[in-house]
Structures are given as structure tokens and as C-alpha cells.
PAVEX-150021 format. One line per 5 residues: number of its first residue (from 1); their letters; for each residue z, y, x of C-alpha. Coordinates in steps of 0.25 Angstrom, whole numbers. Each point is the difference from the previous one (the first is absolute). Last residue first. Example, Ala and Ser with C-alpha at 12.3 -4.5 7.8 and 13.67 -1.06 7.14 Angstrom:
2
2	sa	29,-4,55; 2,-14,-6
//
This chain:
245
245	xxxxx	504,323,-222; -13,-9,7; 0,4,15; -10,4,10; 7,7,15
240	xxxxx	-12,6,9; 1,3,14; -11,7,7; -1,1,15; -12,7,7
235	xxxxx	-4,6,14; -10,10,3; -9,4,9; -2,5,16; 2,14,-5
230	xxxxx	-7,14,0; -14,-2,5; -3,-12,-5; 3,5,-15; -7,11,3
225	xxxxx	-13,-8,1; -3,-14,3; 8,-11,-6; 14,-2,1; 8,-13,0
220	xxxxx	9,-5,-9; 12,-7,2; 7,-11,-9; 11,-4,-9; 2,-5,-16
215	xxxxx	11,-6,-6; 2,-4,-14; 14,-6,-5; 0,-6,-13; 9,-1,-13
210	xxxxx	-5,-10,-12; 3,-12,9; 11,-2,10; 8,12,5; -3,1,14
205	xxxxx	-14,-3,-5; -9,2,12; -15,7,1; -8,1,13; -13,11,4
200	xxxxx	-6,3,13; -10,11,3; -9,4,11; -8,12,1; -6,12,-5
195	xxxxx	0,16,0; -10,11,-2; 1,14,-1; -12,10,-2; -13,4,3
190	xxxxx	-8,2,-14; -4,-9,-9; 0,8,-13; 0,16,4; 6,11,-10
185	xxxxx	5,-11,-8; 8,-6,9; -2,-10,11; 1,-15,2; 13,0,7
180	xxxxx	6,-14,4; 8,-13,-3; -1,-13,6; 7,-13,-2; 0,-14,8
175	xxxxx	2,-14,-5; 14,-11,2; 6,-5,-10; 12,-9,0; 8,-5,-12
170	xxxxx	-7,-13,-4; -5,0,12; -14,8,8; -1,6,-14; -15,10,3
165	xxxxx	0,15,1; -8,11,-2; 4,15,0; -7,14,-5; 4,14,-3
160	xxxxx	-10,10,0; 0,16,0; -5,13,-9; 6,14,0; -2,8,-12
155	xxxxx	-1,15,4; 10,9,-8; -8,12,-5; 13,1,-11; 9,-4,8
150	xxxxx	5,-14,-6; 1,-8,11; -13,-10,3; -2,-14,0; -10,-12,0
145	xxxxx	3,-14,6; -9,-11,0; 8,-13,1; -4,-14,5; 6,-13,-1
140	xxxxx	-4,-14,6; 9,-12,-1; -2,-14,5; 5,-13,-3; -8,-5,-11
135	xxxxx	-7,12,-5; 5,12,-2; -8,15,-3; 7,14,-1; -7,13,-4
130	xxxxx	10,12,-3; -7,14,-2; 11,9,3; 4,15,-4; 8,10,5
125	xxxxx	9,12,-5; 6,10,8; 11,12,-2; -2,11,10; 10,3,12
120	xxxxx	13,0,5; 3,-12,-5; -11,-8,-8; 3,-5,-15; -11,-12,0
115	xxxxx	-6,-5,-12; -7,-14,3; -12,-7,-8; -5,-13,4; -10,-8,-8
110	xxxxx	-3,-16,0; -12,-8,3; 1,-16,2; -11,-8,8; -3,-14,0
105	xxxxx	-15,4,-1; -2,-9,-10; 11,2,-8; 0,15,0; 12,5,-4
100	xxxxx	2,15,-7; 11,11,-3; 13,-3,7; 9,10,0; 9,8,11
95	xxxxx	9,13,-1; 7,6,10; 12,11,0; 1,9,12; 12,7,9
90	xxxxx	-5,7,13; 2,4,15; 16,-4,0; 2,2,15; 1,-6,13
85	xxxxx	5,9,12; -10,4,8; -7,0,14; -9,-11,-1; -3,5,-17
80	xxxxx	10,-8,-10; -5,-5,-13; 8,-4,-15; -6,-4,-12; 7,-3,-12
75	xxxxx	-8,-8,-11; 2,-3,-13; -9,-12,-7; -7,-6,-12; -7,-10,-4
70	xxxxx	-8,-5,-11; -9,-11,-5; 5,-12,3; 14,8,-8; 11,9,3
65	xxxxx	-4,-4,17; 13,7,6; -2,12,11; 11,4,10; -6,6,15
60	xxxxx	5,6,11; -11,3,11; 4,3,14; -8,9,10; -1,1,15
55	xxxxx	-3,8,11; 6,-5,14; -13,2,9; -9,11,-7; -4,8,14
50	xxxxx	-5,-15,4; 7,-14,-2; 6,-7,-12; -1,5,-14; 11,-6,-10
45	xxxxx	-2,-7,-15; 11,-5,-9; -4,-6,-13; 15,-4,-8; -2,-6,-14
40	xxxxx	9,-2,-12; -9,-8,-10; 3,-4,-15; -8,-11,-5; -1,-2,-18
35	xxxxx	-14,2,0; -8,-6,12; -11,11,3; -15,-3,9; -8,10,5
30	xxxxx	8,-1,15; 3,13,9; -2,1,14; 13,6,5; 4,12,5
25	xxxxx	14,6,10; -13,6,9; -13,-5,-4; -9,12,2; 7,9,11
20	xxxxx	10,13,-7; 11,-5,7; -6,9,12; 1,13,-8; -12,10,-1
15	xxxxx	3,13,-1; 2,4,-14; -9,12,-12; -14,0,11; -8,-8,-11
10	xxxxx	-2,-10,9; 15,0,4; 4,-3,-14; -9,-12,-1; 6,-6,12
5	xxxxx	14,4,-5; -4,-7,-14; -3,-11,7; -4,-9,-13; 11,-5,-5
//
């Protein structure tokens, strides 16, 4: 989601909420479905030095792919300021389809849409633009990101989502990932957050094929800016269960 509490604070409704960092508890989302896969999937994400040091977030999710071109996802995401305890911050259901492939680019394009039922504040919706490219061993994705709550003079806050990765093994990848603020619709490009940094990636079948593990760890740096100012960055762990029922 799109930092609703960022988006807030610009509009004067929230104070700023540290959790509220681009990439915290996200993922660099893929273009591509496989029908029939249901995933349970764990994306933790915690700030480390600075006035924000101990703030993290923690992303719940349940999506199954109902077809190659359709998926679908609940989400439960839970935050917890420096000096907090953690709480439930917002439930959401998620929706991905594959709409183009451009063989000779390599490149497949997918929409996002996400409906966010926000505590303690305004509902939120948000959009992606999912570009992914794969060739050979590597991967390269990137998501634009747009959302805004549903006030009625709501601005629409715009970030990017971006990783690349290439198989060091049959089940190792190693690559780095960025994510970031490109502004809102009062002001594109403006002076904003900014995060990237190393990423590693494994996958074991504890329970032999058609049921996979997916880990991914890293830390992320920040760039410039307030993010600079408030932390040292960010580190990552995902964990991601696929299974056939």
C-alpha cells in the first residue's frame, strides 16, 4: 500500500509513522500467474538506527492463482512504531492479471489493484503497473505504484518497486532491490524516500515436488533525504510457502 500514513501527514489528517518507509513488509511483484498455486507468505521488514530504530512492519498474506490469468490475495498488515506496541494497521484483498507479452522484448505486463480497509483512518486503494523481464538466469521486475485513500480531495501518491536477480544455483539467487518515492500528484519527482540494496534468494521442497519453500533475505540502504536522516535502512525476510491442493 502506498504510505497511507505518509499520504496522511501531507495532507495534515496523521503524523508520520516510521513503518511507513517505502519497502517495508513489500515485495517486488512478478507479471506472471501459475493457475492452480496457492501461496501463504510472510514479508517482514524492520528499521535499524536513528530516531526510527526498532520500527517495523509485517505483511500476512493468502492469495491462490484461480487461473494463469487471475489471482487473488487477503492481506493483514501489522506495524509497530520504536516506542509501540505492534498493531493491526490494515486488512486488504488484492487482485493481479496478466494483460500483454512482448516476445521481443521478453517482457510480461500485468495490473495490480489493492483495496485497503485502513484502521483508524481512511479506506485506500492502489494501483500497480507490473513490468517483469526473464532471460536465462536473470530476472528484472519493476512496479509503478499509484494510490490515494478515498477522501474526496485525496492526493494520489506515486512510488517505484524494482529488483534484479540472476540463479547463482539451481535454487540460489543472488541480485539487489530498490524501492522509493517518486512523488504525488501535486509535485512528480519531488524529494522523497529511497531505499536499495542487496538481496538473496533460495527455494527448498521439504515436502517433495508440487510444495516449495521460498526465502528471500537482505538489507537495504538509504539514499539521500529523510530516509538518511531517520535510519540506517532496512532489513528484509520474506518467506513464502507454494503448494498445489
Amino acid at each position: 500500500m502506498i504510505r497511507k500514513i505518509v499520504m496522511g501527514a501531507a495532507l495534515g489528517l496523521v503524523p508520520v509513522s516510521a513503518p511507513a518507509a517505502p519497502g517495508v513488509a513489500e515485495k517486488v511483484y512478478g507479471a506472471t500467474i501459475e493457475g492452480g498455486v496457492t501461496e501463504l507468505e510472510s514479508r517482514y521488514g524492520r528499521l535499524t538506527g536513528g530516531p526510527d530504530d526498532g520500527a517495523d512492519a509485517l505483511s500476512l498474506e493468502l492469495a491462490h492463482g484461480f487461473s494463469d490469468k487471475f489471482y487473488a490475495a487477503l492481506v493483514a498488515k501489522f506495524e509497530r512504531d520504536p516506542a509501540g506496541p505492534r498493531r493491526l494497521a490494515e486488512v486488504a484483498i488484492e487482485g493481479i492479471a496478466p494483460i500483454a507479452r512482448i516476445d521481443a522484448l521478453g517482457l510480461d505486463i500485468a495490473l495490480y489493484g489493492e483495496y485497503a480497509a485502513v484502521r483508524g483512518g481512511r479506506d485506500a486503494l492502489e494501483a500497480k503497473l507490473l513490468l517483469e523481464h526473464r532471460k536465462g538466469s536473470f530476472d528484472g521486475r519493476l512496479n509503478l505504484v499509484g494510490g490515494r485513500d478515498l477522501a474526496s480531495r485525496a492526493v494520489t501518491g506515486f512510488e517505484y518497486a524494482a529488483s534484479a536477480d540472476w540463479a547463482i544455483a539451481d535454487a540460489f539467487r543472488l541480485g539487489a532491490a530498490a524501492f522509493g518515492d517518486i512523488g504525488d500528484s501535486n509535485r512528480l519527482f519531488r524529494k522523497g524516500e529511497h531505499y536499495a540494496g542487496p538481496v538473496a534468494k533460495f527455494e527448498v521442497e521439504p515436502l517433495g515436488e508440487g510444495s516449495e519453500i521460498e526465502v528471500e533475505a537482505g538489507y537495504l540502504f538509504p539514499i539521500g533525504g529523510q530516509a538518511n536522516a531517520n535510519n540506517n535502512g532496512q532489513a528484509r525476510l520474506l518467506l513464502e510457502w507454494e503448494t498445489r491442493f
